[in-house]
C-alpha positions in Angstrom: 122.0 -96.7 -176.4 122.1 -100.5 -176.9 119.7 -103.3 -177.1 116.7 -102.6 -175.3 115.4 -105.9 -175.2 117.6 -106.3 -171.8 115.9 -106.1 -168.5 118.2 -104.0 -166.3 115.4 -101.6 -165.0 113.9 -102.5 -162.0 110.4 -101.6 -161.2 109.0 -101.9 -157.8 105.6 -101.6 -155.7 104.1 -102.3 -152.6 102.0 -105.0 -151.2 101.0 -106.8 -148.4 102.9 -109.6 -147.0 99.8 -112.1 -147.9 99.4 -110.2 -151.2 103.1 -111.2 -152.2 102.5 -114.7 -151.0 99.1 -115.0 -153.0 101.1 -113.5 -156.2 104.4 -116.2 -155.5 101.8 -119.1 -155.2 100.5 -117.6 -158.8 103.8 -117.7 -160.0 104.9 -120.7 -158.4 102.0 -122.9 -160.3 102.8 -121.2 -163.6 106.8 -122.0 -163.5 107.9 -118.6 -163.2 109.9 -115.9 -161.1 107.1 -113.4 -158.9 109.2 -110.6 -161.2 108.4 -112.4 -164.4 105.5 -113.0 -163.0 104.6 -109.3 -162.7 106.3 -108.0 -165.7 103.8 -110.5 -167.6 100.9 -109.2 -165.9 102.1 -105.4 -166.6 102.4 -106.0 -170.5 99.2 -107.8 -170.8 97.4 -104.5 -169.3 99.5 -102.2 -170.2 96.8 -100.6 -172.2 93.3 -101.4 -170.0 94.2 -98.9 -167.1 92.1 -96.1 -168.8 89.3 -99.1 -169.7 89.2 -100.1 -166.1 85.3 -99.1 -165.1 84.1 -99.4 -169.1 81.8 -101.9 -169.7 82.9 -105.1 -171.4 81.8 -106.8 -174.3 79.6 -109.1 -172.4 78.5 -106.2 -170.4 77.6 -104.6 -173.2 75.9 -107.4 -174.9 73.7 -107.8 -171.5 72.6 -104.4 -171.5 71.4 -104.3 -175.3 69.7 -107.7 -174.0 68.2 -106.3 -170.8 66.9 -103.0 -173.3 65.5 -105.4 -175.9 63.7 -107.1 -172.8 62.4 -103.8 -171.4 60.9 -102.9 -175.0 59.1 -106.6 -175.9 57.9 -105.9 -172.0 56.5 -102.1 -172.9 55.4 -103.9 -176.0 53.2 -106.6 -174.3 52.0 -104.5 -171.5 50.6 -102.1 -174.9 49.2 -105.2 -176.3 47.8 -106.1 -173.0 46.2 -102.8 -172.3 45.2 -103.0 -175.9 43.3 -107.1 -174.8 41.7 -105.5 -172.1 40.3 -102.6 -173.9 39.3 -105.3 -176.5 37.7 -107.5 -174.0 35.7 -104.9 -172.2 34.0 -103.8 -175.5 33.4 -107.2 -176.2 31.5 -107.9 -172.8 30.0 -104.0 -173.4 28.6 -105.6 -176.7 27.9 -108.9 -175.1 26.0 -107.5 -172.2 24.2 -104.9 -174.6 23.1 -108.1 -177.2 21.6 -110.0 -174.3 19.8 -107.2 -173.1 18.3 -106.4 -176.1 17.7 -110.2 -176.5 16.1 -110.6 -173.3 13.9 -107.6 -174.3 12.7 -109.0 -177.2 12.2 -112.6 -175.6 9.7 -110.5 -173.1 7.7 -109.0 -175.7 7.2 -111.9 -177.6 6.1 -113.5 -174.5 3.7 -110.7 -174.7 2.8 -111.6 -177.4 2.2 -114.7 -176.6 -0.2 -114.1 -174.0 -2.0 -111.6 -175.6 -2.7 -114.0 -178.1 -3.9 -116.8 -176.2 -6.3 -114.4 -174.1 -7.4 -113.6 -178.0 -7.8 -117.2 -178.6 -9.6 -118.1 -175.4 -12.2 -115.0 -176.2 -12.4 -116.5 -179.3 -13.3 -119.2 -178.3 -16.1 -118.0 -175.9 -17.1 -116.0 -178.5 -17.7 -118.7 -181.2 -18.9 -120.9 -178.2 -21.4 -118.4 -177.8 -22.7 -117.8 -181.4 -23.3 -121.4 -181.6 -25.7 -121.1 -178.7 -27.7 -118.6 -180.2 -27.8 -120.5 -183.5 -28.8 -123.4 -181.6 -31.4 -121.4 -179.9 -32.2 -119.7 -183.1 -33.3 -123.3 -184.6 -34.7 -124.1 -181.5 -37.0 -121.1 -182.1 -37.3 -122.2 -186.1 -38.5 -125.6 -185.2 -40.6 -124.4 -182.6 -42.4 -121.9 -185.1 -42.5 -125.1 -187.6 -43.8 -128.1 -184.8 -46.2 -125.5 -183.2 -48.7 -125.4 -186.4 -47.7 -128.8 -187.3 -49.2 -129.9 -183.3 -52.4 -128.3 -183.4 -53.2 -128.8 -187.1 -52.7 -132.6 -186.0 -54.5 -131.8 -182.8 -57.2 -130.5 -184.8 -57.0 -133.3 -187.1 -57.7 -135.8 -184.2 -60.6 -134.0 -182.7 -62.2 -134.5 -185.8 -61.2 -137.6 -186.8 -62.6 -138.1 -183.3 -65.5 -137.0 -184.0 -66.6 -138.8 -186.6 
């Protein structure tokens, strides 16, 4: 057979007259023949015809990335809904302790009144006990200073007299 290291087999394909310049201009810059060229490029993807369409390795890393993404995002929005929830029984008890604060503030008020209309009849009350002790004493003395008058009346008549 011989060595087969030799290039004797030619291998050919079609292309476009501007495809043929753009891969001579390739070739051209590197230092090489456009069959060199192209025997280069065959070997190097020799083996990536039935890979063409796969993802790559940075495709592949983007995707995991892009899935880890979605999750912390369907993890927040959870711990979102979960805040929300969390506020809205907060403002449930919030509303519910003022309430029952602002009840309580109304009785005492109440209260409040209640006792001062107490204290103010009270007041009138004890205002008018006084009265009537005063009038009571007023009666006492007069009981007393009646006798006491005409005994002295009758004391002067007959000192008088004499």
């Amino acid at each position: 057979m011989g060595n087969s290291n030799n290039r004797n087999i030619t291998l050919s394909t079609k292309v476009t007259a501007e495809q043929k310049a753009e891969f001579t201009k390739i070739a051209a810059k590197h230092n090489i023949s456009l069959s060199e060229w192209s025997a280069s490029i065959l070997e190097i993807h020799k083996d990536s015809y039935d890979k063409i369409g796969d993802p790559t390795l940075r495709e592949i890393a983007l995707e995991m990335e892009i899935q880890k993404k979605e999750r912390e995002i369907k993890r927040l929005k959870a711990h979102l809904e979960s805040a929300d929830h969390k506020v809205q029984v907060e403002m449930k008890r919030a509303d519910s302790a003022i309430t029952r604060r602002d009840i309580e503030v109304f009785k005492c008020k109440k209260l409040e009144h209640e006792n001062l209309e107490l204290k103010t009849e009270l007041e009138k009350k004890e205002e008018m006990s006084s009265k009537k002790i005063d009038l009571k004493n007023n009666d006492e003395n007069k009981t007393i200073l009646l006798p006491a008058v005409l005994l002295s009346g009758i004391i002067g008549i007959a000192l008088g007299k004499s």
